[in-house]
C-alpha positions as CSV (number, residue, x, y, z in Angstrom):
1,X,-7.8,5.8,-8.5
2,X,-7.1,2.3,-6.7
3,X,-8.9,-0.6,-8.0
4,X,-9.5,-3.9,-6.2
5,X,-9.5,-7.9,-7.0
6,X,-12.0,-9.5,-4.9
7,X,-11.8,-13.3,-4.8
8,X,-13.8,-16.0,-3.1
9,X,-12.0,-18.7,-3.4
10,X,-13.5,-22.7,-2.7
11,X,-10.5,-24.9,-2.4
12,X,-10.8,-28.6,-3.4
13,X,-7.6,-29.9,-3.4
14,X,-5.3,-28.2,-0.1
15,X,-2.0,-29.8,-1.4
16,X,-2.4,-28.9,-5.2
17,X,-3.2,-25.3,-4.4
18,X,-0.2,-24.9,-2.2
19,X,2.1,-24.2,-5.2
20,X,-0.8,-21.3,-6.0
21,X,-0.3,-19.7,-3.3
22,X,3.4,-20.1,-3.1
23,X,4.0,-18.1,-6.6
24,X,0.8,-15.9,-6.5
25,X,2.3,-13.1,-4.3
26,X,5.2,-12.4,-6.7
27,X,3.3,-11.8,-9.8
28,X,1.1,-9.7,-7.8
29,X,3.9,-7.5,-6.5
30,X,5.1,-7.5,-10.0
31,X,2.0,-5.7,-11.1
32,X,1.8,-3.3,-8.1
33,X,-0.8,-5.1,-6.3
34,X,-1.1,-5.4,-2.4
35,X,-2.5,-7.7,-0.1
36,X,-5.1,-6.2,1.6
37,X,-7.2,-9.7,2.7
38,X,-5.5,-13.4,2.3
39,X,-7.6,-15.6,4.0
40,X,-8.4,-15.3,7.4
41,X,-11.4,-15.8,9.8
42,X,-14.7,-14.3,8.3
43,X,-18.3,-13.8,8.9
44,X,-21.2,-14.0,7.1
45,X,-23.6,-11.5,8.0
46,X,-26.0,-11.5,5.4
47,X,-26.3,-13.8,2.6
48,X,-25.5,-17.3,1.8
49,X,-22.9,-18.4,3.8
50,X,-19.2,-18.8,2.5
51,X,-17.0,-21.4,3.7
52,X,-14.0,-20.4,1.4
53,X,-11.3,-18.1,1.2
54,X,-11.6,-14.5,0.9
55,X,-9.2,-12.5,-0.9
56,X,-8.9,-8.5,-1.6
57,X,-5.3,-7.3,-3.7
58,X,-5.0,-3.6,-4.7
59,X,-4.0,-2.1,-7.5
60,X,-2.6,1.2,-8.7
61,X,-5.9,1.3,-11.1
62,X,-8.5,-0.7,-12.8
63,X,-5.6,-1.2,-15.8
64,X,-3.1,-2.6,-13.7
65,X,-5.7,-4.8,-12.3
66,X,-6.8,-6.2,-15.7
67,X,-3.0,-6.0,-16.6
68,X,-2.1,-8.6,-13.9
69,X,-5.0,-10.7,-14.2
70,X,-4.4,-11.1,-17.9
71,X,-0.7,-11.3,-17.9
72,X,1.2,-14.6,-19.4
73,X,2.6,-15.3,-15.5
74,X,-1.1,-15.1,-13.9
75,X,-2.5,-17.4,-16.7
76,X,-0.2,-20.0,-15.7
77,X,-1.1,-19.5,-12.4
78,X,-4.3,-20.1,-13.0
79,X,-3.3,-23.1,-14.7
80,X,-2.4,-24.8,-10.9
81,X,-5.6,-23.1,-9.4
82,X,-7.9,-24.0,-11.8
83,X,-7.3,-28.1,-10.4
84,X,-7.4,-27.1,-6.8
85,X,-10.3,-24.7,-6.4
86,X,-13.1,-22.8,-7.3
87,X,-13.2,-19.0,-7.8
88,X,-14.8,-15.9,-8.1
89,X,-13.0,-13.0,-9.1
90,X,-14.0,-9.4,-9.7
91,X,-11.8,-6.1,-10.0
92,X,-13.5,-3.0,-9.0
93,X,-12.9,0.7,-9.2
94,X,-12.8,2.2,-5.8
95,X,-13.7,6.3,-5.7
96,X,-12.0,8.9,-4.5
């Protein structure tokens, strides 16, 4: 069953988090996650409104999900996030 990472991402620091999202996609791949949603115009319908970055990857499962997010190569990149901007992230299960 797929699983999804759902990010909202605030970025602080445009220049800094360039080298993010320069090596993110690679260790994503690596893990057998896909791009679903990288960026992009949204909406807020309902809710407080977001002015950041909306992000959805998906995974084979939930332990490739966790796999990738705990991985040696993500912690580093989270290491040249963490400077740049602020995130939520949540991996869910999707159903079948």
């Amino acid at each position: 069953m797929f699983a999804y990472l759902l990010a909202r991402v605030r970025i602080t620091d445009p220049e800094t988090y360039k080298a993010y999202i320069a090596r993110s996609p690679a260790v994503i791949k690596s893990f057998g996650g896909e791009f679903l949603v990288r960026g992009g115009h949204h909406e807020t319908l309902e809710g407080a409104d977001f002015d950041g970055r909306l992000v959805i990857v998906r995974f084979l499962d939930i332990d490739h999900a966790r796999a990738f997010y705990h991985s040696p190569e993500y912690q580093e990149l989270i290491k040249l996030r963490a400077p740049a901007a602020i995130g939520e992230i949540v991996i869910v299960e999707g159903f079948e």
